[in-house]
C-alpha positions as YAML, in Angstrom:
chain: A
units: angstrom
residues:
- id: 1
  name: UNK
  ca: [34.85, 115.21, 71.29]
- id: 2
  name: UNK
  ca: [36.31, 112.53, 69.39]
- id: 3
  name: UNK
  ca: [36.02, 108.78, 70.98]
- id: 4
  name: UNK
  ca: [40.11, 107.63, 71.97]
- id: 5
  name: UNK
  ca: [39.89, 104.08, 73.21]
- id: 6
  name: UNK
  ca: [41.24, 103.77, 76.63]
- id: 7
  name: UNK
  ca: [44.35, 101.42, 75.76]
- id: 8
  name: UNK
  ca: [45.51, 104.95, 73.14]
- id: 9
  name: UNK
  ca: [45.16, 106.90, 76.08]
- id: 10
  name: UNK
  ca: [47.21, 105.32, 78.26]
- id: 11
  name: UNK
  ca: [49.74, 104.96, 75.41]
- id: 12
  name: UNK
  ca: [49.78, 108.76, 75.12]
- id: 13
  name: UNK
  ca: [50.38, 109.50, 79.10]
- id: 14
  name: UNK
  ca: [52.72, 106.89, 78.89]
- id: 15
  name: UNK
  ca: [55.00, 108.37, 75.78]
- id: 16
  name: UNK
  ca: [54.50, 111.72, 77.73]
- id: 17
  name: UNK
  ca: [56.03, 110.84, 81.22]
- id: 18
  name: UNK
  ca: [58.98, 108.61, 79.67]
- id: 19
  name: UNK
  ca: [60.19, 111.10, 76.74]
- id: 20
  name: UNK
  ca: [61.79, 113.41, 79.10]
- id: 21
  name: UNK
  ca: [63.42, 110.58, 81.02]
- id: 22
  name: UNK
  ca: [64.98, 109.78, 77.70]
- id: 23
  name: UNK
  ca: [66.32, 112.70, 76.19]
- id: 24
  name: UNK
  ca: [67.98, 113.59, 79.32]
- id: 25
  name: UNK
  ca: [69.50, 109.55, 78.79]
- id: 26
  name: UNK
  ca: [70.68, 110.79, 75.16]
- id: 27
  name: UNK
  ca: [72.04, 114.00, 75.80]
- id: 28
  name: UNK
  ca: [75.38, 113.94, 76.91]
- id: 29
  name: UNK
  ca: [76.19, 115.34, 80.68]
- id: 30
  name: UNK
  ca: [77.60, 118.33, 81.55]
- id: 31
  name: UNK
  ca: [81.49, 117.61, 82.59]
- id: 32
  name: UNK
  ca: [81.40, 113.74, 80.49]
- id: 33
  name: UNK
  ca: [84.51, 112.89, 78.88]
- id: 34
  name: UNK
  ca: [85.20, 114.21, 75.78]
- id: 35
  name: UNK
  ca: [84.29, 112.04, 72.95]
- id: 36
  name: UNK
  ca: [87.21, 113.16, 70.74]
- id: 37
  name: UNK
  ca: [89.74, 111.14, 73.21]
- id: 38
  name: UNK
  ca: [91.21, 107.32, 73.51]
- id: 39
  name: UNK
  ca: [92.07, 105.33, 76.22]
- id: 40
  name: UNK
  ca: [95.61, 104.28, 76.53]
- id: 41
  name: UNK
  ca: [98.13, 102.10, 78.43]
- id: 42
  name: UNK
  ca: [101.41, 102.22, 79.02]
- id: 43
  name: UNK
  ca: [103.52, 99.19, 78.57]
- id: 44
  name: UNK
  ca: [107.39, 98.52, 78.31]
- id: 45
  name: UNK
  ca: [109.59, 98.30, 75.18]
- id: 46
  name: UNK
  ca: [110.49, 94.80, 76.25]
- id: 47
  name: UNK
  ca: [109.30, 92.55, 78.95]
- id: 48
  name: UNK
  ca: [109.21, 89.00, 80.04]
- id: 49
  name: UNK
  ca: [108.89, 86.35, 82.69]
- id: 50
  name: UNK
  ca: [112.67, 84.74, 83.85]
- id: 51
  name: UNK
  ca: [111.78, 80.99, 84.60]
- id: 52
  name: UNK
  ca: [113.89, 78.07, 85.83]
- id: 53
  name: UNK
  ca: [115.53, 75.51, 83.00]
- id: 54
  name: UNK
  ca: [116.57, 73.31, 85.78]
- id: 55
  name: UNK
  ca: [114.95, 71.90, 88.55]
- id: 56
  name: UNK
  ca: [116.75, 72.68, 91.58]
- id: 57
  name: UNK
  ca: [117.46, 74.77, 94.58]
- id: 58
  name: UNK
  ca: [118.10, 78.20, 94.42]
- id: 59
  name: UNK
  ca: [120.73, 79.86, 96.54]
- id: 60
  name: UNK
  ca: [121.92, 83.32, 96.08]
- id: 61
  name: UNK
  ca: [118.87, 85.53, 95.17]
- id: 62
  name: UNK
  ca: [120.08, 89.22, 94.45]
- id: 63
  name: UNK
  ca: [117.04, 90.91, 92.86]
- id: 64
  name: UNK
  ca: [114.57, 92.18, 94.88]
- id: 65
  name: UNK
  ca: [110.94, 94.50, 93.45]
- id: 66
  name: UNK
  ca: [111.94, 97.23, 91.15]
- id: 67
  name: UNK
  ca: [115.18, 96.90, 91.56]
- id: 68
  name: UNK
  ca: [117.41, 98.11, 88.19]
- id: 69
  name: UNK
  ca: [119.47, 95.50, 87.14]
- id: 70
  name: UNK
  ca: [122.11, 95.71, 83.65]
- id: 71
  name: UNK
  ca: [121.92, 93.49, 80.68]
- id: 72
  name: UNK
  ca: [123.39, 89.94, 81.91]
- id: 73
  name: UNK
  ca: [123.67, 90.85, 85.01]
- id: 74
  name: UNK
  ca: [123.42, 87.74, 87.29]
- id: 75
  name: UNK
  ca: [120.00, 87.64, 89.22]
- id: 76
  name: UNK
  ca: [119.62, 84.38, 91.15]
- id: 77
  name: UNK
  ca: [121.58, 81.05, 91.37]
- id: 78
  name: UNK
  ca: [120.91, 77.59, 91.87]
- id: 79
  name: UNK
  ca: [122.91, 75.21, 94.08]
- id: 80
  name: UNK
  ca: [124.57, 73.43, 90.95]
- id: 81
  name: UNK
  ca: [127.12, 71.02, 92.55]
- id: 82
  name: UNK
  ca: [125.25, 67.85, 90.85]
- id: 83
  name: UNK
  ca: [125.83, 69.58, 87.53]
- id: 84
  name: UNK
  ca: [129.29, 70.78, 87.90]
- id: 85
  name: UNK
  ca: [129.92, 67.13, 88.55]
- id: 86
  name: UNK
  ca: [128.26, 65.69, 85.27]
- id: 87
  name: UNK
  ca: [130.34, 68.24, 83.36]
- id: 88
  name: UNK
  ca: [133.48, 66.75, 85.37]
- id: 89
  name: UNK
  ca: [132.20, 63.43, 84.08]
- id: 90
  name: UNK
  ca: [131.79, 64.05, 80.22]
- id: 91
  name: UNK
  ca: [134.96, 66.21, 80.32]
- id: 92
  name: UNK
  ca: [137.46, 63.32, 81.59]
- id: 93
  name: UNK
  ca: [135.31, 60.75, 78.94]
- id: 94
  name: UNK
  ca: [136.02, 63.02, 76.36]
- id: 95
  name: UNK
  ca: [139.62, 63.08, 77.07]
- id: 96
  name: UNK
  ca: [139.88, 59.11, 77.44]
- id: 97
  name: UNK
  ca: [138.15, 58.63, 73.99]
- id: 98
  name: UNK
  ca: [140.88, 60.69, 71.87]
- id: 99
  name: UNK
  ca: [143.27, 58.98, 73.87]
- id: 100
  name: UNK
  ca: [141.51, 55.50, 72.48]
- id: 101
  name: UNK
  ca: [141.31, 57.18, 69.22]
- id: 102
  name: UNK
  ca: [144.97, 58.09, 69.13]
- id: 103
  name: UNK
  ca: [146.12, 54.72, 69.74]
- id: 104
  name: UNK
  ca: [143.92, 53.09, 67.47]
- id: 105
  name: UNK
  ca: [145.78, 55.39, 64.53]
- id: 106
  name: UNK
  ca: [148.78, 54.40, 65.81]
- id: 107
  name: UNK
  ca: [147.86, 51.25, 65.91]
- id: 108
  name: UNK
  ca: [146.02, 51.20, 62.30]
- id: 109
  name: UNK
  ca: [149.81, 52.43, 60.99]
- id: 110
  name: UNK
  ca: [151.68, 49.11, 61.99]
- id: 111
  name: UNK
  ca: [148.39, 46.89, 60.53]
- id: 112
  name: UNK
  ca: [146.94, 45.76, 64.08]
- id: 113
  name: UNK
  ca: [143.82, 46.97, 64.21]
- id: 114
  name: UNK
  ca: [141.36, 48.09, 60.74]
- id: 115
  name: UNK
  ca: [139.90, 51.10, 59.67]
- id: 116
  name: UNK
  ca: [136.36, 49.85, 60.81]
- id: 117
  name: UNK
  ca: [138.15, 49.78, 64.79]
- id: 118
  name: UNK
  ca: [139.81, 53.14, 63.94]
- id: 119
  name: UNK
  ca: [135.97, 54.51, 62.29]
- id: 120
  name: UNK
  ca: [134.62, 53.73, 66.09]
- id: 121
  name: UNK
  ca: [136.88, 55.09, 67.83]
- id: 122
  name: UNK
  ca: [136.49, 58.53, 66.34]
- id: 123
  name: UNK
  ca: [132.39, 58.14, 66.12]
- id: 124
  name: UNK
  ca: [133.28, 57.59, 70.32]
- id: 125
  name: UNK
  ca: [135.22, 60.93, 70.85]
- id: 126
  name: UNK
  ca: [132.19, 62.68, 68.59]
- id: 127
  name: UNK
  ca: [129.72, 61.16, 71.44]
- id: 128
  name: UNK
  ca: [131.79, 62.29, 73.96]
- id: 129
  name: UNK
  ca: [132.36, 65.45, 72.56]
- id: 130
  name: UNK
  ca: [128.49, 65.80, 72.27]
- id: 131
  name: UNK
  ca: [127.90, 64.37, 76.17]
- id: 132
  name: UNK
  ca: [130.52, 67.27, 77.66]
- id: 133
  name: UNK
  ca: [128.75, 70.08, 75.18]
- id: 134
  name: UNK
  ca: [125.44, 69.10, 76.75]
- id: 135
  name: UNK
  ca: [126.83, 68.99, 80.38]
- id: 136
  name: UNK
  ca: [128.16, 72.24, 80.03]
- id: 137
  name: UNK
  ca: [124.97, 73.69, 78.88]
- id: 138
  name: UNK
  ca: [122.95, 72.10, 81.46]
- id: 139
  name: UNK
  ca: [125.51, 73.82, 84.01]
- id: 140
  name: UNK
  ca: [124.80, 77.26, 82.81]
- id: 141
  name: UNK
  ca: [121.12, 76.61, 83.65]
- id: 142
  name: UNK
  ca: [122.41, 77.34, 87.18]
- id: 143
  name: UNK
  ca: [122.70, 81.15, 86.63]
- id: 144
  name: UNK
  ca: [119.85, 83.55, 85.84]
- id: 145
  name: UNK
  ca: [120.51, 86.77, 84.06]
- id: 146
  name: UNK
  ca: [118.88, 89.54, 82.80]
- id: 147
  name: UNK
  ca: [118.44, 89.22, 78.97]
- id: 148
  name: UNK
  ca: [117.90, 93.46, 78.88]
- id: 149
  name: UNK
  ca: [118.57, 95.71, 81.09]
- id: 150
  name: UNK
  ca: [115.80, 97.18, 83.00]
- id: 151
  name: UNK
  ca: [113.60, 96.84, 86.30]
- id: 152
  name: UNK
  ca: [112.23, 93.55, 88.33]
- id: 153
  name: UNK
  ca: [108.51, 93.77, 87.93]
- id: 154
  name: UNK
  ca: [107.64, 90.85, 90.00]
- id: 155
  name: UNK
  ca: [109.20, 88.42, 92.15]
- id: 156
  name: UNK
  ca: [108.18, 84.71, 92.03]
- id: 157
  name: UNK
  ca: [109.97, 82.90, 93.98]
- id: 158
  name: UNK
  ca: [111.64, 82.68, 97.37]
- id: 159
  name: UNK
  ca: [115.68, 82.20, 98.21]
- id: 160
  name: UNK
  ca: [116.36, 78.61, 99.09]
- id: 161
  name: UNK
  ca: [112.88, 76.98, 97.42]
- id: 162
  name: UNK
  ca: [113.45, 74.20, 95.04]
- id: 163
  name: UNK
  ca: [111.78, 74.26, 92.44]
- id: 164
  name: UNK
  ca: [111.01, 72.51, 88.94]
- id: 165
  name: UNK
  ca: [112.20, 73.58, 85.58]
- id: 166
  name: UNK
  ca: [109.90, 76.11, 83.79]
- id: 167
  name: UNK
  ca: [108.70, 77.59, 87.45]
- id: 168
  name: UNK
  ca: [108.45, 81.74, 87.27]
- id: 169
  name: UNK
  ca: [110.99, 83.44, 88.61]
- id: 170
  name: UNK
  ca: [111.07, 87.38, 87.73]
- id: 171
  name: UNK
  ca: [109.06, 89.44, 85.45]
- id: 172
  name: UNK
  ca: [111.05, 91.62, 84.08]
- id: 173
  name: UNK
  ca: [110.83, 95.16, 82.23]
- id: 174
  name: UNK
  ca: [112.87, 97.04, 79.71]
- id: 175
  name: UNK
  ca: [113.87, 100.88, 80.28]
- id: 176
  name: UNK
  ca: [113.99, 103.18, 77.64]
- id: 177
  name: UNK
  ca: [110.49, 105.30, 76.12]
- id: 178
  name: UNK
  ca: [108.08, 103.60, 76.70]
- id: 179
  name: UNK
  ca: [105.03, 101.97, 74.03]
- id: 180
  name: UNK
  ca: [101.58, 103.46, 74.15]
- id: 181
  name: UNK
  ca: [98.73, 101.02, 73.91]
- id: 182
  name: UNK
  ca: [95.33, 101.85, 72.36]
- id: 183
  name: UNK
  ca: [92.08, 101.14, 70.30]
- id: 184
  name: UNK
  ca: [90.57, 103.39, 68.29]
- id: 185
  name: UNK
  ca: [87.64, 102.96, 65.93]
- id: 186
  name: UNK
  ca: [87.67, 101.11, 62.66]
- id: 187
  name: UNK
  ca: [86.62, 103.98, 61.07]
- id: 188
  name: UNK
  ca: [89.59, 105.94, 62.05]
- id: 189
  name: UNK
  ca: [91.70, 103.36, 59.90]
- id: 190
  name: UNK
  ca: [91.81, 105.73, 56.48]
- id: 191
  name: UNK
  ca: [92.78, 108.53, 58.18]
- id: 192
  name: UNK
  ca: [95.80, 106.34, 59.99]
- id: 193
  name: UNK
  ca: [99.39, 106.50, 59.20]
- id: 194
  name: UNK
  ca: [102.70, 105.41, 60.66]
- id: 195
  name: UNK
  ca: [104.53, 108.24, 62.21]
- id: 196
  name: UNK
  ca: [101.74, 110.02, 63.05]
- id: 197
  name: UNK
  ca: [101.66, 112.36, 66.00]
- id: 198
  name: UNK
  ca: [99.44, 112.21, 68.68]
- id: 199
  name: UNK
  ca: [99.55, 113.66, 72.46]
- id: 200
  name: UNK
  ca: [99.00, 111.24, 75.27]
- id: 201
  name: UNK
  ca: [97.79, 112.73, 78.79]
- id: 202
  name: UNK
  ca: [98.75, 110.61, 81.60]
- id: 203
  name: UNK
  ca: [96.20, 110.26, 84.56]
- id: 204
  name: UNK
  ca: [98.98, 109.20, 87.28]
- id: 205
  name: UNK
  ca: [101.27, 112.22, 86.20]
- id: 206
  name: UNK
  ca: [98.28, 114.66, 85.30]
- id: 207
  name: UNK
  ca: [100.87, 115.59, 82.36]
- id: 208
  name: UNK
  ca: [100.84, 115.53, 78.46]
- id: 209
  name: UNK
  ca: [103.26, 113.84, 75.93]
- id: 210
  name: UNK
  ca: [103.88, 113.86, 72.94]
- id: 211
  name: UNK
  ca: [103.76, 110.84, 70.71]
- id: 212
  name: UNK
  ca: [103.73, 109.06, 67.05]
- id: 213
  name: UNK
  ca: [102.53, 105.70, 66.21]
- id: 214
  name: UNK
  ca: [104.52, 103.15, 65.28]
- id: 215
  name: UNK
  ca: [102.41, 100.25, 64.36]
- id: 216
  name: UNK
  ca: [98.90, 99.80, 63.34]
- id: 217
  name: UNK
  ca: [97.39, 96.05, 63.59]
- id: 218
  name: UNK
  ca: [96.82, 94.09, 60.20]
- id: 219
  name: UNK
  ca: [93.10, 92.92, 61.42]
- id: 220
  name: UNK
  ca: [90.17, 94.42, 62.82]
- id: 221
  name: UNK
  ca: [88.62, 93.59, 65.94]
- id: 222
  name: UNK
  ca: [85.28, 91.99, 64.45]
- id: 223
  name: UNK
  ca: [83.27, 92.20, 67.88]
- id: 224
  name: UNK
  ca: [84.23, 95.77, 69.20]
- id: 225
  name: UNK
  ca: [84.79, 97.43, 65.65]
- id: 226
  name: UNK
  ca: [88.35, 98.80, 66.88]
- id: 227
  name: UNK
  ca: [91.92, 98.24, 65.61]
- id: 228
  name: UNK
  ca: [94.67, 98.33, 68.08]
- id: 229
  name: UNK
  ca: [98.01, 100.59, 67.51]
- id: 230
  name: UNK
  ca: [100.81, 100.74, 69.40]
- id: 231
  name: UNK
  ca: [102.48, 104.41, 69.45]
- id: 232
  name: UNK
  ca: [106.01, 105.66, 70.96]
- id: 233
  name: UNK
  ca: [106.76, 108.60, 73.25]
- id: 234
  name: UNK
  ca: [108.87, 110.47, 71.81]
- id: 235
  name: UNK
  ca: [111.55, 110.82, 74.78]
- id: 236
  name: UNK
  ca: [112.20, 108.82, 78.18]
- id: 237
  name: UNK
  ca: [110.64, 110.36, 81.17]
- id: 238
  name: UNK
  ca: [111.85, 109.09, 84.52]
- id: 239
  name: UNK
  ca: [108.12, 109.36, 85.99]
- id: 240
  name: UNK
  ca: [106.58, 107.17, 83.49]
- id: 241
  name: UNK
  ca: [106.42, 103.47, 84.33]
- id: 242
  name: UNK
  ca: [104.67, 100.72, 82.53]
- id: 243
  name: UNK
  ca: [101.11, 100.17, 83.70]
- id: 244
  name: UNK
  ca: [100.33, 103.82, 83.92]
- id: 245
  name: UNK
  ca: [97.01, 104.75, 82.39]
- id: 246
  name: UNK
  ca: [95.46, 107.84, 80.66]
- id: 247
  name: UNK
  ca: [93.87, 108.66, 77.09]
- id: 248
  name: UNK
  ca: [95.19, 110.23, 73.72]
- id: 249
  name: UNK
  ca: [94.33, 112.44, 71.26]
- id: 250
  name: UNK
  ca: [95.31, 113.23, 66.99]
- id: 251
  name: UNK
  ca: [95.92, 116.82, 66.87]
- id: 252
  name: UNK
  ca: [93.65, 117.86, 64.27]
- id: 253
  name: UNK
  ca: [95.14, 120.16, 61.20]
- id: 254
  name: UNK
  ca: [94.36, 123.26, 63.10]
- id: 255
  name: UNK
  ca: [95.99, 122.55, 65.88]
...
């Protein structure tokens, strides 16, 4: 019988008890997911975060959580007396500079005052003109309203809170289909196309839905070896909402 050192040996019992353990690691379970799927999310054709362009307090507060709201449709308030005042202000100084200009023309036509006075005085009513334009913008700070129609998402702030410009307010969501969010292997990218169907099974809804892509990102994720595409259903479904999760699959040819 051969000599085998004793450090071989215990390699060999070794490579014997732990090659088992791993091919039972390697093999793929019974029940796993299927490798031929993608994970997906659900997000909204259009959605943003409302915030304040005034500081101020708020005073009527209609939207509430998930409430559906139309396009412009007028979703808080401040208390805008301060602002309704400046525009007051700039509107009655507008109106006393072309008065000033006026009589400076009349003025300039029997020799008693020169161009250069007459020059000012319209340069004065341009100021003024500028001062009430600004006013009036600042005063339409004082209502928020949707930009879309669609559903509150999330609800920042409280009625009566003051608060300063740029401060959350709502998150809001579009309605309409909904966009399908995914990342699928770099390798994949050749065999990608716009318009190309896939079907998208929905965890909440334990349902299927058809789907075609309708972007595919210019750069590759370097780290994860993915590209991200963004896909549309093809029709609204009421029991879809954004943040819903699930995965996708491309039909193959014989499907």
């Amino acid at each position: 019988m051969p000599y085998i050192p004793e450090r071989s040996l215990l390699a060999v019992v070794l490579s014997l008890m732990i090659t088992p353990a791993l091919a039972d690691e390697v093999s793929p379970a019974a029940g796993s997911e299927d490798p031929g799927t993608i994970r997906v999310l659900l997000v909204a054709g259009l959605e943003t975060t409302l915030s304040s362009q005034m500081a101020g307090t708020l005073g009527e507060f209609k939207a509430t959580l998930g409430q559906a709201v139309a396009k412009d449709a007028v979703l808080a308030r401040f208390d805008c007396a301060e602002a309704q005042a400046r525009t007051r202000v700039a509107t009655a100084e507008l109106a006393m500079a072309r008065q000033n200009l006026e009589a400076k023309r009349n003025l300039r036509k029997l020799d008693a005052v020169g161009d250069l006075e007459v020059a000012v005085a319209n340069t004065e009513v341009q100021k003024a003109d500028g001062a009430r334009a600004l006013a009036q913008a600042q005063s339409g700070y004082c209502v928020v309203q949707a930009p879309f129609a669609g559903r509150v998402a999330k609800v920042h702030a409280k009625p009566f809170q003051t608060v300063p410009a740029g401060t959350p307010l709502f998150d809001l969501v579009s309605d309409g289909a909904l966009k399908v969010r995914l990342n699928v292997p770099s390798n994949l990218l050749p065999r990608l196309q716009a318009n190309q169907a896939l079907d998208v099974d929905i965890l909440e809804t334990g349902k299927r839905y058809p789907a075609h892509v309708s972007a595919i990102n210019a750069r590759v994720d370097a780290v994860a070896q993915t590209v991200e595409l963004e896909a549309r259903l093809d029709a609204a479904h009421p029991e879809l909402i954004a943040g819903m999760s699930g995965t996708a699959r491309f039909p193959s040819a014989n499907e």
